[in-house]
C-alpha positions as CSV (number, residue, x, y, z in Angstrom):
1,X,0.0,0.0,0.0
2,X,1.1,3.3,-0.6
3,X,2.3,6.0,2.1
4,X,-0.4,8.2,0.6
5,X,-3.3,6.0,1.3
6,X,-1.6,5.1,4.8
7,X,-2.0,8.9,5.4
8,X,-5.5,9.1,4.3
9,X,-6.7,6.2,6.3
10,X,-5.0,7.9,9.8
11,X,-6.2,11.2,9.1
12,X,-9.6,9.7,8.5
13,X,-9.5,7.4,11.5
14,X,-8.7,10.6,13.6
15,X,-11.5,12.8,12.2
16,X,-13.9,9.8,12.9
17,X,-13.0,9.3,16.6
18,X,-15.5,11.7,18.3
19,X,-18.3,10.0,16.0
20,X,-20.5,7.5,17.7
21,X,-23.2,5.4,15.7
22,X,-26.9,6.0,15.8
23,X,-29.1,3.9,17.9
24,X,-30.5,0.6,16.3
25,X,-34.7,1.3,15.3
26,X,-36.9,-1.3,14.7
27,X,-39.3,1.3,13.2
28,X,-39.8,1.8,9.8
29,X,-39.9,5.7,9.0
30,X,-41.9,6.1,5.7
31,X,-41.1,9.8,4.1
32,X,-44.7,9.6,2.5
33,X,-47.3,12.7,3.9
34,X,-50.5,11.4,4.7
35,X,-53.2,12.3,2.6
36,X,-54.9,15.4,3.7
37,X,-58.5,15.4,4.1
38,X,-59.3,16.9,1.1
39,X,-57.2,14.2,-0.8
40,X,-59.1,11.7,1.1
41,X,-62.3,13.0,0.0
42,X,-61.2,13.6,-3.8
43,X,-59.7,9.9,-3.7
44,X,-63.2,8.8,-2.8
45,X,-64.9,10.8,-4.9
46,X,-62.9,9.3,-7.5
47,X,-63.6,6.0,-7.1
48,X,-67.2,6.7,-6.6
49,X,-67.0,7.7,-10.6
50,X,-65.7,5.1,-11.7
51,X,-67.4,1.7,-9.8
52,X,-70.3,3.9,-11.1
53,X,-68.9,3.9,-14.5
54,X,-68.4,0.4,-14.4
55,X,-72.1,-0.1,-13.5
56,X,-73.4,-2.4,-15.7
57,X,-76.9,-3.1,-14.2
58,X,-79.6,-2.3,-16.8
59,X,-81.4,0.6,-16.6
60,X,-83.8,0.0,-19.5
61,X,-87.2,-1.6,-19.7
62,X,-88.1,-4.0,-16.8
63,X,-91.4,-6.6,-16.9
64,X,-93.0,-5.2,-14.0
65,X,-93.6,-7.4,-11.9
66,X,-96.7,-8.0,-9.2
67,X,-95.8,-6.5,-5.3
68,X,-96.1,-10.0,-3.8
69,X,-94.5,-12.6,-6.5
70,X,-91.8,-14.5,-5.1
71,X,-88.4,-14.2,-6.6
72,X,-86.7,-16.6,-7.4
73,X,-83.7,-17.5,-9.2
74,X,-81.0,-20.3,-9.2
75,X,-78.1,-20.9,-11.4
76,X,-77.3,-24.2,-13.1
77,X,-75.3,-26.1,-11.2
78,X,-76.7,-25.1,-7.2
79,X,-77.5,-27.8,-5.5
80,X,-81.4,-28.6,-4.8
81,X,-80.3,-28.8,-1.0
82,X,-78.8,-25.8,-1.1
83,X,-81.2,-23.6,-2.5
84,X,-83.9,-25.2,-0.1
85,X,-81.8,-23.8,2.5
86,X,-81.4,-20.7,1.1
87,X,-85.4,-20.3,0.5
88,X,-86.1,-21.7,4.0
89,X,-83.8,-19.2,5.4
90,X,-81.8,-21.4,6.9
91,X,-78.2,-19.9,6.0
92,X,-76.7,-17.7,8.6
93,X,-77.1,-14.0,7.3
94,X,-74.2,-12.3,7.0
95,X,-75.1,-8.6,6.3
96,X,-78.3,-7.2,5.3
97,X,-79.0,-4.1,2.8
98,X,-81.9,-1.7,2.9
99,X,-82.5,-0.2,-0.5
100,X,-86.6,0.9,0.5
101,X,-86.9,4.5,0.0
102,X,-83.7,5.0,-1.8
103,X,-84.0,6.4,-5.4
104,X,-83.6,4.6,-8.7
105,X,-80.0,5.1,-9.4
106,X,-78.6,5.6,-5.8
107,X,-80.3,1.9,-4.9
108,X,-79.0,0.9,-8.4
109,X,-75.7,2.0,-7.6
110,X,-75.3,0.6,-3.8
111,X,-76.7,-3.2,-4.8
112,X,-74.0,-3.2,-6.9
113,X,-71.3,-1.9,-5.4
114,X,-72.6,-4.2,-2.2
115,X,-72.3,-7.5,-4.3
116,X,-68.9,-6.9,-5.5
117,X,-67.5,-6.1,-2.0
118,X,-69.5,-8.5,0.0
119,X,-68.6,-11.2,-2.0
120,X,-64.8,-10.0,-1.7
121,X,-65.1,-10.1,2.2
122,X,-66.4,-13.9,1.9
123,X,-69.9,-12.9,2.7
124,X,-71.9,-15.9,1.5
125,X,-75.4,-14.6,2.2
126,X,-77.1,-11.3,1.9
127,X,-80.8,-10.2,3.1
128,X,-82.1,-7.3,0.7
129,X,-84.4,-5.7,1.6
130,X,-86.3,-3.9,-1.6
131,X,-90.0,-3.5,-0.3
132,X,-93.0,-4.5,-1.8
133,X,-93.8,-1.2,-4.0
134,X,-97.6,-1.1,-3.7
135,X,-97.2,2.5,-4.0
136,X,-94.2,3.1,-6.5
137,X,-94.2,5.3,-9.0
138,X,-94.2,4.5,-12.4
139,X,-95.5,1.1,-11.6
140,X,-96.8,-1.2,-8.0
141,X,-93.2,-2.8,-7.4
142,X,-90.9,-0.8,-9.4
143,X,-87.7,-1.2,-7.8
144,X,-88.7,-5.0,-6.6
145,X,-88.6,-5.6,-9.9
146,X,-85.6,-3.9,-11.2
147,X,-83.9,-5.7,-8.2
148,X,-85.0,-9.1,-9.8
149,X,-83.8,-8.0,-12.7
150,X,-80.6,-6.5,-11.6
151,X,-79.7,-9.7,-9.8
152,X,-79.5,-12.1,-12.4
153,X,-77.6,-10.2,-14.4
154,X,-74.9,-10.2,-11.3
155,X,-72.2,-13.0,-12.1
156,X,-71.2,-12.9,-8.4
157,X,-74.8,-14.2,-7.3
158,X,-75.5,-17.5,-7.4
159,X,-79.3,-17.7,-6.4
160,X,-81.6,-15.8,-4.6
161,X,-85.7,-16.7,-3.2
162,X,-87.8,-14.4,-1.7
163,X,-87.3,-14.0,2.0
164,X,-89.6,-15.4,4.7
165,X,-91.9,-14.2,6.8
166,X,-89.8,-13.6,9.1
167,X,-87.1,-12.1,7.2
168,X,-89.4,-9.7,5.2
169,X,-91.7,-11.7,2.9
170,X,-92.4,-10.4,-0.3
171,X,-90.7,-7.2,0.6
172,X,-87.4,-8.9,1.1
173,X,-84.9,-11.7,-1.0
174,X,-82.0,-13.8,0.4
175,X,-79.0,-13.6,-1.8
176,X,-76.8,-16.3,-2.1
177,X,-73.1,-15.1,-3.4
178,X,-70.0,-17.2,-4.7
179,X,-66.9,-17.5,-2.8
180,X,-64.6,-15.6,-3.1
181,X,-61.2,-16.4,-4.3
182,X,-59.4,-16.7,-1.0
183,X,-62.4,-18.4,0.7
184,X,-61.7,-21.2,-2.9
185,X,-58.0,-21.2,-2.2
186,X,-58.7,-22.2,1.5
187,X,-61.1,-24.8,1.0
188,X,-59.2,-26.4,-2.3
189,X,-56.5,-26.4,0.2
190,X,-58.4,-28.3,3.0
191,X,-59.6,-30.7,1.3
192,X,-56.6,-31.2,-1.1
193,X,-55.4,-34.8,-1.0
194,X,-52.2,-35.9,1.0
């Protein structure tokens, strides 16, 4: 080694001696603000536009329907058991969702924005509550039947019957959803073979 870089070294091993080194952390320190509440709100607002962009739940022409038919609906593929469950109101519910005396488009835009993030949470079954519309304007049970309509057309649903007495009636449906994709991942994982 040369004398020069000898040099160096010393000098910088002097200059160093007073320094000591920080403490050890276990904290992460992130340099990131937190939004502001105005950025919170705009964020929302944001998203707002577009799950209602990505609304695609019919707006046009319904078949009216009468204020106390039953509705019911059941893909291919559900068991027979299971949907006698589901219409004797047997499944546990796991979250209900009052749409009576909402508006057209605001009870448009909440059922579906409500399917799409209960079935991401793993909710299974959903009571919705739609009234019976004897009164509704432009037909007796407008909404009930834009909710039957609006439904089907719903990939994440998987059936639904009209709620019992208890439950509603014909003011009310029980919604059956399909899992979601961790609730699959867990149970293709239990019951995987060894």
């Amino acid at each position: 080694m040369s004398r020069q870089y000898n040099e160096e070294i010393s000098t910088f091993m002097d200059a160093m001696q007073d320094v000591k080194p920080l403490p050890k952390q276990d904290k992460v320190v992130s340099l990131k603000a937190k939004p502001t509440l105005a950025q919170s709100l705009k964020r929302e607002a944001l998203q707002r536009d577009l799950n209602l962009a990505q609304n695609y739940l019919s707006t046009e022409h319904v078949e009216p329907l009468d204020p106390y038919d039953h509705l019911i609906y059941k893909k291919p593929g559900v068991q027979e058991g299971v949907f006698k469950n589901l219409r004797l109101g047997k499944y546990k519910i796991d979250s209900v969702l009052n749409l009576q005396q909402y508006k057209f488009e605001q009870a448009r835009q909440t059922l579906f924005e409500t399917i799409i993030q209960s079935q991401q949470k793993g909710i299974r079954t959903l009571l919705i509550k739609h009234g019976i519309g004897l009164n509704s304007q432009p037909f007796p049970a407008f909404l009930k039947s834009y909710v039957y309509k609006w439904l089907q057309q719903m990939p994440q649903v998987l059936a639904f019957h009209t709620a019992q007495k208890y439950h509603g009636g014909s003011a009310s449906v029980y919604v059956l959803l399909k899992k979601s994709e961790t609730d699959k991942a867990t149970n293709r994982e239990l019951h995987r073979k060894k």
